[in-house]
KETIRO-345436 format. One record per residue (C-alpha): x, y, z; residue in three letters. Coordinates in steps of 0.1 Angstrom, whole numbers, padded with zeros to 4 digits, always signed. Each point is the difference from the previous one (the first is absolute). Layout:
% residues N
XYZala...
% end
This chain:
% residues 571
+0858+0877+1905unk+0028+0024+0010unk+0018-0005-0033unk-0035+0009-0021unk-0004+0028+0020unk+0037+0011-0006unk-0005-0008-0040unk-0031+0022+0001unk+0012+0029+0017unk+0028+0000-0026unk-0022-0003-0028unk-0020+0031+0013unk+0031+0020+0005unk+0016-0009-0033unk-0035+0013-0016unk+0001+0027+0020unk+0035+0010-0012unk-0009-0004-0032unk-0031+0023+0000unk+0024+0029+0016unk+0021+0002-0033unk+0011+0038-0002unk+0021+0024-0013unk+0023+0013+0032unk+0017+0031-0018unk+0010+0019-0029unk+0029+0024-0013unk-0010+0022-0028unk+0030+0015-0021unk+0014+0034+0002unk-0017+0028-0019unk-0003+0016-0027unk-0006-0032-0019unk-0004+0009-0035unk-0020-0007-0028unk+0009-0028-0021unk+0028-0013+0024unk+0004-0025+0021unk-0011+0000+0038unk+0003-0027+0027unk-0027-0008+0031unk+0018-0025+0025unk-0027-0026+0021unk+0000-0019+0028unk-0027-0025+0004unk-0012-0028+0019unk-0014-0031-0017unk-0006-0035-0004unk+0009-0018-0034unk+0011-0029-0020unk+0015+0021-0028unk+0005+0040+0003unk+0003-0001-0038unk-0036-0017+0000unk-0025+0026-0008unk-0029-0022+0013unk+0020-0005+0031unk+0010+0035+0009unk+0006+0030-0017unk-0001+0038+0008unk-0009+0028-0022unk+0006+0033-0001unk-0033+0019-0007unk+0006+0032-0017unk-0019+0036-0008unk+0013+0021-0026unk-0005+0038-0001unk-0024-0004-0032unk-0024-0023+0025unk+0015-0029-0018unk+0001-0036+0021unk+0027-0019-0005unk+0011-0029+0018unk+0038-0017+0003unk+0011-0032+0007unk+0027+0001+0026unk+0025-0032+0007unk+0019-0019+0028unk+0036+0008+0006unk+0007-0024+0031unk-0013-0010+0032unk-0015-0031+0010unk-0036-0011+0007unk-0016+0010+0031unk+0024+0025+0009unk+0013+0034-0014unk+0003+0001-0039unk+0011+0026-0020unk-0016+0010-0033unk+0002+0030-0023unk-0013+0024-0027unk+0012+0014-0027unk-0022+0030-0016unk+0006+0022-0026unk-0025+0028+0000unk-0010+0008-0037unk-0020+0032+0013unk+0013+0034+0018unk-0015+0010+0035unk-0016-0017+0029unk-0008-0032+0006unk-0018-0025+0025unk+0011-0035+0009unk-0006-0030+0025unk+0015-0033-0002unk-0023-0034+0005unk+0013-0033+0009unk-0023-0032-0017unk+0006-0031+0021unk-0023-0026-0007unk-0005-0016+0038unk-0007+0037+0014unk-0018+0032-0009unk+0013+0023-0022unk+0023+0025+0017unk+0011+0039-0007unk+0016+0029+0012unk-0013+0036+0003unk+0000+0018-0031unk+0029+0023-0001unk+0010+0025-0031unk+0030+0010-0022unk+0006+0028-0023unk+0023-0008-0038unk+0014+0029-0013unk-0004+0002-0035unk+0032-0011-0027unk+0010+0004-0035unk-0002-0040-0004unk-0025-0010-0029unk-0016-0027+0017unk-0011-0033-0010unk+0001-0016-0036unk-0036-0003-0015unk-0014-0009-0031unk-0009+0032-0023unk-0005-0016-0039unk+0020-0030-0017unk+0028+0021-0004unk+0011+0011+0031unk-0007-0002+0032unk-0002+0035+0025unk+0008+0008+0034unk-0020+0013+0028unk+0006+0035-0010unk-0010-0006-0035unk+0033-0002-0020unk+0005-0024-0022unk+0024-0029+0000unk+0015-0025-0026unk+0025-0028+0014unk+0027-0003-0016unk+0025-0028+0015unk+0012-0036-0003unk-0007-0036+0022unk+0025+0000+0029unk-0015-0034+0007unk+0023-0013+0025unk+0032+0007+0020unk+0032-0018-0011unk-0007-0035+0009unk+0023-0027+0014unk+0001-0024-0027unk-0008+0008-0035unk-0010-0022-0028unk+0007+0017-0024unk+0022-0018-0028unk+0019+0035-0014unk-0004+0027+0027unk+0000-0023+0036unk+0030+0028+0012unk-0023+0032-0009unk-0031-0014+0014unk+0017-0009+0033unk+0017+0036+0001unk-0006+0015+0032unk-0002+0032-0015unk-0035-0007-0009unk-0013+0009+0032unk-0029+0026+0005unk+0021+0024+0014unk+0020+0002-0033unk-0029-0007-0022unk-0022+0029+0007unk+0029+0021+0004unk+0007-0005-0039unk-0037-0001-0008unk-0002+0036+0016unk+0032+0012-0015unk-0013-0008-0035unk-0035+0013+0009unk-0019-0027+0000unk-0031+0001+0020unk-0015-0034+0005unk+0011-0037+0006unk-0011-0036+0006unk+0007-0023+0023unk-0012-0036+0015unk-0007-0012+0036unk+0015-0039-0003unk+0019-0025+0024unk+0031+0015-0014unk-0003+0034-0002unk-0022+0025+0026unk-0019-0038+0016unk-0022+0018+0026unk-0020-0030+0003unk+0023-0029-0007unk+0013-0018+0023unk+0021-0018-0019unk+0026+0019-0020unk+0025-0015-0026unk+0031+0016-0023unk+0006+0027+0022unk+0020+0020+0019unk-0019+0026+0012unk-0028-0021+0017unk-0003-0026+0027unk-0027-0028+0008unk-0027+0007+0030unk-0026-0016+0018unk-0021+0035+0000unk-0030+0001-0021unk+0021+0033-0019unk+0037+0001-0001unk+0017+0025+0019unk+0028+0003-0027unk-0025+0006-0028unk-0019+0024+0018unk+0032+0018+0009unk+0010+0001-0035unk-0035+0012-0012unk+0003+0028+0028unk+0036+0008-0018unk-0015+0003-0037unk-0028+0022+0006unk+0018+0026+0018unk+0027-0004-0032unk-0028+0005-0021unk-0015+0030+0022unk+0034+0014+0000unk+0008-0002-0040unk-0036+0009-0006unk-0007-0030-0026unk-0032-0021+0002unk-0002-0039-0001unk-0024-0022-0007unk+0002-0029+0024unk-0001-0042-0006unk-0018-0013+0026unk+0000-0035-0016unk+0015-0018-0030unk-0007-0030-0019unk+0035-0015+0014unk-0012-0005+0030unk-0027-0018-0005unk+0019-0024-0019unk+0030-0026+0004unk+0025+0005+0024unk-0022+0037+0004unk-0032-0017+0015unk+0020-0026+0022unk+0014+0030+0022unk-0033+0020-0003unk-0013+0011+0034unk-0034-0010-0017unk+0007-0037-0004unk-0014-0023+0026unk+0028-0019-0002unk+0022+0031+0020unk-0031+0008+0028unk-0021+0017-0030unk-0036-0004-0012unk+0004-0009-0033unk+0004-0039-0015unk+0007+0011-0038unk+0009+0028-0018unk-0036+0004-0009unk-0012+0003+0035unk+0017+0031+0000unk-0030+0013-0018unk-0027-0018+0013unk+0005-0008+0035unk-0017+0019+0024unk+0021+0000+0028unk+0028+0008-0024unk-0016+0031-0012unk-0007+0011+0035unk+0041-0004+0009unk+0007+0015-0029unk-0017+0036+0009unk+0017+0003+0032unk+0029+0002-0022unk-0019+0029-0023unk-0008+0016+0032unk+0035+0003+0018unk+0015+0010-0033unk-0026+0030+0001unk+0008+0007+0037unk+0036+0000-0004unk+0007+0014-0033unk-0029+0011-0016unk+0010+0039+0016unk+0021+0004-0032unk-0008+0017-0030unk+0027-0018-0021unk-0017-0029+0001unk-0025+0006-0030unk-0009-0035-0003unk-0012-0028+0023unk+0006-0032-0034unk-0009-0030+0013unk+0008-0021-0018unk+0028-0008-0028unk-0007-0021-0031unk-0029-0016+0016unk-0008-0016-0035unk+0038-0023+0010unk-0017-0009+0032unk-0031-0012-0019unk+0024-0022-0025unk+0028-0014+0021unk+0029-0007-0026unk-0015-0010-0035unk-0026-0022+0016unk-0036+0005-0005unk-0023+0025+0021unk-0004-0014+0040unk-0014+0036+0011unk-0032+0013-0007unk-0010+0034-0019unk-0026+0004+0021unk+0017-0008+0036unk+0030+0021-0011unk-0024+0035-0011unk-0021-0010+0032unk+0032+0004+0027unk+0011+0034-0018unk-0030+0010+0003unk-0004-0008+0037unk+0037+0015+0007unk-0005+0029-0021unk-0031+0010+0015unk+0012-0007+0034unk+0035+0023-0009unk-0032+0025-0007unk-0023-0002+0027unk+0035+0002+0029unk+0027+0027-0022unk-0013+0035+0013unk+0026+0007-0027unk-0012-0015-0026unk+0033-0011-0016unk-0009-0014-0035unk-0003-0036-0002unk+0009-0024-0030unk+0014-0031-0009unk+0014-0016-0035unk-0001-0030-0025unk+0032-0010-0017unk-0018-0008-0037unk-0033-0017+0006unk-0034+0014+0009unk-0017-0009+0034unk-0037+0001-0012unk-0018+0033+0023unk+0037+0007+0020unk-0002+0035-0010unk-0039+0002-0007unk+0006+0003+0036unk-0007+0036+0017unk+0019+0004+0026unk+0031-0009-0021unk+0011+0034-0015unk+0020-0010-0028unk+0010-0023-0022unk+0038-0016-0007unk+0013-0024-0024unk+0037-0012-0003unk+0015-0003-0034unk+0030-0011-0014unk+0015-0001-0037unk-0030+0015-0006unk+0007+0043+0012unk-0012+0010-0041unk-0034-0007+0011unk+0004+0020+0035unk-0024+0028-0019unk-0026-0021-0015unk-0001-0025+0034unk-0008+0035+0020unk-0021+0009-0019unk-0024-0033-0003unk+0002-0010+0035unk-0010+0040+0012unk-0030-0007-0024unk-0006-0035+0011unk-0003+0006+0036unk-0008+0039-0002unk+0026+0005+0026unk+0039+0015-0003unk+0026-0033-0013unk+0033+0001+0013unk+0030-0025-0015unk+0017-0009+0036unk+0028-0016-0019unk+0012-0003-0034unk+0035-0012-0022unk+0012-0011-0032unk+0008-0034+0019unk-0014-0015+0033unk+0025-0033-0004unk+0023+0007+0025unk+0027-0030-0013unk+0005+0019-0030unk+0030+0025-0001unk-0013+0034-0005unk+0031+0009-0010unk-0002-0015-0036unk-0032+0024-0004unk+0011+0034+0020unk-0005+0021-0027unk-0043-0016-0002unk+0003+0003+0039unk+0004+0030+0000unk-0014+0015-0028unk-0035-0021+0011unk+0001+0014+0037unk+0003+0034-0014unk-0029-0002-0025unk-0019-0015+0027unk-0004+0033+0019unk-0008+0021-0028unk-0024-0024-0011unk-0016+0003+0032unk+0005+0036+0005unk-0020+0004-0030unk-0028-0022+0010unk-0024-0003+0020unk+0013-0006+0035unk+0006+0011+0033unk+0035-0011+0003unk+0018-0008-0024unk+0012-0037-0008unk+0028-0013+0023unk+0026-0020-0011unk+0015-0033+0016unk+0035-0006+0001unk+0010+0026+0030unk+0035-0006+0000unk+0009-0008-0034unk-0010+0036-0015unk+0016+0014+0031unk+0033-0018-0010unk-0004+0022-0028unk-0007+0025+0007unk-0039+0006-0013unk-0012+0010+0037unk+0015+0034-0015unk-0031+0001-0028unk-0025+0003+0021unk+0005+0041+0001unk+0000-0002-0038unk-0037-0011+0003unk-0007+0019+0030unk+0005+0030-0015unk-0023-0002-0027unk-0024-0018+0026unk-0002+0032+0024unk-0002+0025-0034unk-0034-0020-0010unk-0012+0003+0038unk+0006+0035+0004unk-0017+0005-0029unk-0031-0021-0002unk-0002+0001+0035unk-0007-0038-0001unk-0021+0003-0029unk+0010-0019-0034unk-0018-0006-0030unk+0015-0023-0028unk+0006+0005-0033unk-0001-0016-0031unk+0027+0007-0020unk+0016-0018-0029unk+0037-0004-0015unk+0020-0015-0028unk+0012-0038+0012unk+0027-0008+0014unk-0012+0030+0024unk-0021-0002+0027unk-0021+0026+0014unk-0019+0003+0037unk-0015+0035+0004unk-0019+0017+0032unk-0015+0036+0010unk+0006+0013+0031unk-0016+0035+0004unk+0010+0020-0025unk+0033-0021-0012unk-0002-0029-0021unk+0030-0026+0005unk+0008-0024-0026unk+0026-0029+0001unk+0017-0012-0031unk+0017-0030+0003unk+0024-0018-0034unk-0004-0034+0001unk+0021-0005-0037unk+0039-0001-0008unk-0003+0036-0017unk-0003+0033+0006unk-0037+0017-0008unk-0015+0033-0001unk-0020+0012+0029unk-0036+0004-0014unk-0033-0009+0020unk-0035+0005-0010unk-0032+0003+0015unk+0008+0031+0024unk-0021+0032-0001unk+0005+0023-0030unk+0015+0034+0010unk+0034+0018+0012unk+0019-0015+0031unk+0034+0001+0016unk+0018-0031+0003unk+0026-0014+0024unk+0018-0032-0005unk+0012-0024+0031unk+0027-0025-0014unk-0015-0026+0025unk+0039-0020+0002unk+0019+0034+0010unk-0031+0014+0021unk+0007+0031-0019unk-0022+0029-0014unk+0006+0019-0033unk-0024+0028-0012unk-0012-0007-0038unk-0016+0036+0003unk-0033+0011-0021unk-0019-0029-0020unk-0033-0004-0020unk-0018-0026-0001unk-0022-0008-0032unk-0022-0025-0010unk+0003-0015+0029unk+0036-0006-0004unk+0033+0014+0019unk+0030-0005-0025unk+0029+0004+0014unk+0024+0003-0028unk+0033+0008+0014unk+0002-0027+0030unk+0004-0037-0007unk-0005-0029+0027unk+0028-0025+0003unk-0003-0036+0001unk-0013-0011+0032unk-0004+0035+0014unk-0032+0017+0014unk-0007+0035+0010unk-0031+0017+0015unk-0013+0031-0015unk-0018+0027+0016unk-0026+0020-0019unk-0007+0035+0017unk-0032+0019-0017unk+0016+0027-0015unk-0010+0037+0016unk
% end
């Protein structure tokens, strides 16, 4: 009788601790906080739980009014502290409005009453930042403050690894150089603006467990890794600090397969929910796991304007076909989760980040019929001459901007590149006037990080940027394309931007030809001409065009040489 009575007593105090769940105190940051730029709330709370990264178990949310009236609210996340005693959480806000606002913080704990503080205020001071990255046409995207952008960049898909594969260039792809640090630093130098990278048990593994080829990462019983997180932290202040955007991999084919989907966090074999790949997809539980990861990466990182892009997944189509075997995924069960993630990146962002994800070459019937999907992205390799006409189909297709998140003349990495530099290179040049002159918001990024860097093409990208930021300021984001028409061997893209037309003139013969394109507007102009390979300008003064056609007699284009040439409406 005396032990019952001692059982129930427990019980009742154990509930009653558990309905008492509160937040104990919070430290707001120094002001002036200011617009655009990160600011940090420190909490100490009180809770029960299982899991603190387990949104239906607890969570705390920082509920936010804007000075425009707007309501916004943001998920916070756990820093340390153990259950039932003094925990410490935090928030990370970046105010994308000037002037005063209102906030309260509310802890959700799912044996006890919601709990909140007072609401208590804060004033951002306005900045010159631009803001977010939002979509605007499929072209470009814009910023908050309305100027345009077109990203112009390369994949930095991973750090150096441990162990390489590769047959030709295992040294250079285990080059410590090719680090994020270094990376962005050269990508900045050489202005470009925009990079991708992937979230995998090698590289950035906030929620793997298990890590593999190396060095920068360690193993952990934690549902997310300390060392990933603290890498993550690392390249989005880099990216905040060189001003370039990224899109981020939260998930690739590779590790739902192989050697990839026996380490997964996911697998059921390693404490996950999932019993097959597949599951992965359909499982309910699964799913559920798999937004407390969406949500802590929009509490802890989703402050920063250089990420533009939430991509979640990589080549899902590889997933769907493991190896050459035959489909074991679903259509349906793969457009159904992106669906559910994308809306749920939607519905929890205050943001908005844009959210996508890519194929490698096969369609995924209704993946991007899918609304809250933003874009589509395709992969291509030994395929970059069709970069135009792809863009153009698939922007048509889905009614939605296209994006080509990687492209090459070769994708068979136990080949040696070096026995085709000269295609290399010539192939990742044309593939960013290709896109520059089609329809797309950023412009197609190339694989192979460090072998261009070896040499030396990181330096191109200002050769591209250049003419990139003349179209902007002119068209102000706006571009209409033309049709224009050469002699073969040449080929022709053309655009108007405002005022300026731009066309692009590339030989693809062994000799040199005239420069003569047709189907522009009849009547006098001045031209410029940008030798695209020196990144140089030379005036080609007053010119008439007639019949359509702009002869120019006295310049020749070389084999293999491709210039732009910039049409201002003569006053």
């Amino acid at each position: 009788m005396k032990l019952f009575k001692y059982l129930t007593l427990s019980m009742l105090l154990a509930g009653t601790l558990s309905l008492h769940a509160a937040i104990e105190r919070t430290h707001a940051p120094r002001e002036p906080i200011e617009q655009y730029h990160k600011a940090e709330w420190n909490v100490q709370l009180t809770a029960d739980w299982e899991d603190p990264y387990r949104t239906p178990d607890v969570s705390l949310d920082m509920e936010i009014r804007a000075p425009s009236g707007r309501e916004l609210v943001l998920p916070c996340f756990y820093v340390s502290g153990e259950s039932g005693a003094l925990s410490r959480w935090q928030a990370r806000f970046a105010p994308m409005e000037p002037g005063g606002y209102r906030y309260r913080f509310v802890l959700h704990d799912d044996a006890a009453a919601d709990s909140s503080t007072a609401w208590q205020s804060f004033s951002a001071a306005v900045s010159d930042e631009p803001g977010f990255l939002r979509l605007n046409n499929r072209w470009s995207f814009r910023y908050d403050n309305g100027k345009p952008f077109r990203g112009v960049g390369e994949n930095l898909g991973w750090e150096a690894r441990a162990h390489d594969d590769s047959k030709f260039f295992k040294g250079l792809h285990e080059d410590p150089r090719f680090n994020y640090d270094d990376m962005l630093a050269a990508l900045h130098a050489n202005e470009g603006t925009f990079f991708r990278t992937w979230m995998i048990y090698w590289n950035l593994p906030v929620d793997w467990k298990i890590v593999h080829n190396t060095y920068r990462y360690e193993d952990t019983e934690a549902r997310f890794n300390p060392s990933g997180i603290e890498r993550l932290d690392h390249l989005v202040e880099l990216a905040d600090r060189f001003d370039v955007h990224f899109m981020l991999t939260l998930e690739s084919h590779v590790g739902l397969l192989g050697d990839g989907w026996e380490r997964s966090t996911y697998n059921a074999r390693n404490g996950g929910w999932a019993e097959t790949p597949a599951e992965f997809f359909t499982d309910a539980e699964t799913r559920s796991h798999y937004k407390d990861k969406l949500r802590y990466m929009i509490a802890r990182w989703g402050y920063s304007p250089s990420i533009a892009v939430w991509e979640l997944f990589n080549e899902v189509d590889n997933a769907m076909y493991p190896g050459h075997q035959e489909q074991t995924i679903p259509d349906a069960a793969v457009r159904d989760w992106h669906r559910e993630m994308s809306a749920y990146l939607k519905a929890h962002d205050p943001y908005g980040h844009l959210v996508s994800t890519s194929v490698s070459h096969r369609e995924v019937k209704g993946l991007y019929d899918v609304e809250t999907l933003d874009f589509c992205q395709k992969h291509m390799y030994r395929a970059t001459a069709a970069i135009p006409e792809a863009l153009r189909q698939d922007a048509d297709h889905f009614d939605k901007p296209c994006v080509i998140g990687e492209f090459s003349r070769e994708w068979d990495w136990s080949k040696n590149f070096d026995d085709m530099y000269g295609e290399m290179q010539g192939d990742f040049r044309r593939g960013l006037w290709y896109g520059l002159f089609s329809p797309t918001p950023v412009l197609p990024l190339s694989w192979w990080w460090e072998y261009f860097d070896a040499h030396g093409d990181t330096a191109y990208f200002a050769h591209v940027q250049e003419i990139n930021r003349h179209m902007l300021q002119a068209g102000l984001g706006s571009f209409v394309e033309l049709d224009l028409q050469v002699a073969q061997p040449l080929q022709v893209l053309g655009v108007r931007c405002g005022e300026l037309r731009y066309v692009y003139v590339f030989n693809q013969g062994d000799e040199s030809l005239p420069l003569t394109v047709e189907g522009l507007r009849n009547g006098a102009c001045t031209v410029d001409l940008y030798d695209c390979a020196e990144g140089t300008y030379r005036a080609l003064g007053p010119q008439q065009v007639g019949s359509g056609r702009l002869q120019l007699s006295s310049e020749a284009l070389a084999p293999g040489a491709d210039v732009v040439l910039i049409l201002h409406p003569a006053r």
